[in-house]
N, C-alpha and C positions, 0 to 999 in steps of 0.2 A: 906755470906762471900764466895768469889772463893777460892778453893781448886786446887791442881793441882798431878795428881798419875800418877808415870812412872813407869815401869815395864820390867820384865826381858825376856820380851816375848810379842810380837803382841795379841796373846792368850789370855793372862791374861788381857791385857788392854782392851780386846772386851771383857772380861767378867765381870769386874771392872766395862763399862759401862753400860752394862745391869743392873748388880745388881743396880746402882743407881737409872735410870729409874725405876724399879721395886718399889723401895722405894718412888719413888715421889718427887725424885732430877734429876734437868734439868743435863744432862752430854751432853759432846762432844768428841770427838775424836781426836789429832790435834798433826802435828810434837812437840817434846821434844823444849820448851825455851832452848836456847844457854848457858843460864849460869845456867841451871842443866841439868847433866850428866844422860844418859841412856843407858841400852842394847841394844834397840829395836828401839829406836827413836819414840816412839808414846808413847801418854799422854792421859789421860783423864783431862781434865778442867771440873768440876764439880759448884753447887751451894749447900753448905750445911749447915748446923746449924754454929752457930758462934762457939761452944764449942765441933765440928766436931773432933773426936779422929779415930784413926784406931783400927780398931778391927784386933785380929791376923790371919793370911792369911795363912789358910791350908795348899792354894796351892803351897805357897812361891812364889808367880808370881809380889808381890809388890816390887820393888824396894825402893821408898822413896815418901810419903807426904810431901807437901808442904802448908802452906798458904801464899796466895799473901797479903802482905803488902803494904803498900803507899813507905814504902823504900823495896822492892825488891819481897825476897820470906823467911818465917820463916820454916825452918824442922820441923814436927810433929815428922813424923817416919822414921827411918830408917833401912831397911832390910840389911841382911847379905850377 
């Protein structure tokens, strides 16, 4: 299942991506989809488990999860 992580910072989405890679999930790096909103304008596209949850984010660098669905995109998580 594609995942999709925006963020409040360039930073955090280049360290978003690594930790995935690290883990043994394909990520990318790629401008924010249009119909969800970002600080920063970059995203990571990710591939992860189908039952893929967010773990809480120290840094506070996560903006919002998303999973891509056949109709759109569904919210996992949403940061403050």
């Amino acid at each position: 299942m594609y995942y999709i992580a925006t963020f409040f910072s360039h930073y955090g989405a280049i360290r978003f991506k690594r930790q995935c890679q690290r883990e043994g999930m394909s990520a990318q790096l790629m401008p924010v989809p249009r119909s969800l909103s970002s600080s920063c304008g970059t995203c990571v596209r990710f591939l992860g488990p189908e039952k893929y949850a967010a773990e809480p984010d120290p840094n506070g660098e996560l903006e919002q999860l998303v999973r891509e669905t056949e109709e759109g995109y569904e919210v996992i998580f949403h940061g403050e």
